[in-house]
C-alpha atoms as one frame of an Amber mdcrd trajectory, in Angstrom:
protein
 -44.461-134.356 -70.465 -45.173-130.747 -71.545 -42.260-129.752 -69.270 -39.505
-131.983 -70.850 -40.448-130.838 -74.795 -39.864-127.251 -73.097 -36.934-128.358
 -72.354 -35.489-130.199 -75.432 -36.893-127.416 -77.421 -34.792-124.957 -75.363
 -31.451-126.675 -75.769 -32.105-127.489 -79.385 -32.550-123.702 -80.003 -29.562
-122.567 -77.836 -27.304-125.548 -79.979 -28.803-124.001 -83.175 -27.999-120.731
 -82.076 -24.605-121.558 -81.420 -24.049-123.220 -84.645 -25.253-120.928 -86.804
 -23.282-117.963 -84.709 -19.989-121.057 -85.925 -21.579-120.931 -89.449 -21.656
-117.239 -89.563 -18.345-116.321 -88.296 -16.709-119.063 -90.377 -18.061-117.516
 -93.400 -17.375-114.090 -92.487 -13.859-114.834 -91.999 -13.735-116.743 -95.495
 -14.677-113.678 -97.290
C-alpha cells in the first residue's frame, strides 16, 4: 500500500514539475 502512494506521489510531482516548467516558460515568453 505504502509502495503504490510512493508511487502516485512520484508521478504527481514529476507532472507538476513539468507543468509548472510549461507555466514558466509560457510566461517568460509573454513578457
Amino acid at each position: 500500500m505504502s509502495e503504490n502512494i510512493v508511487t502516485i506521489y512520484g508521478e504527481v510531482s514529476e507532472l507538476i514539475e513539468k507543468k509548472s516548467a510549461e507555466l514558466i516558460d509560457q510566461y517568460l515568453t509573454a513578457t
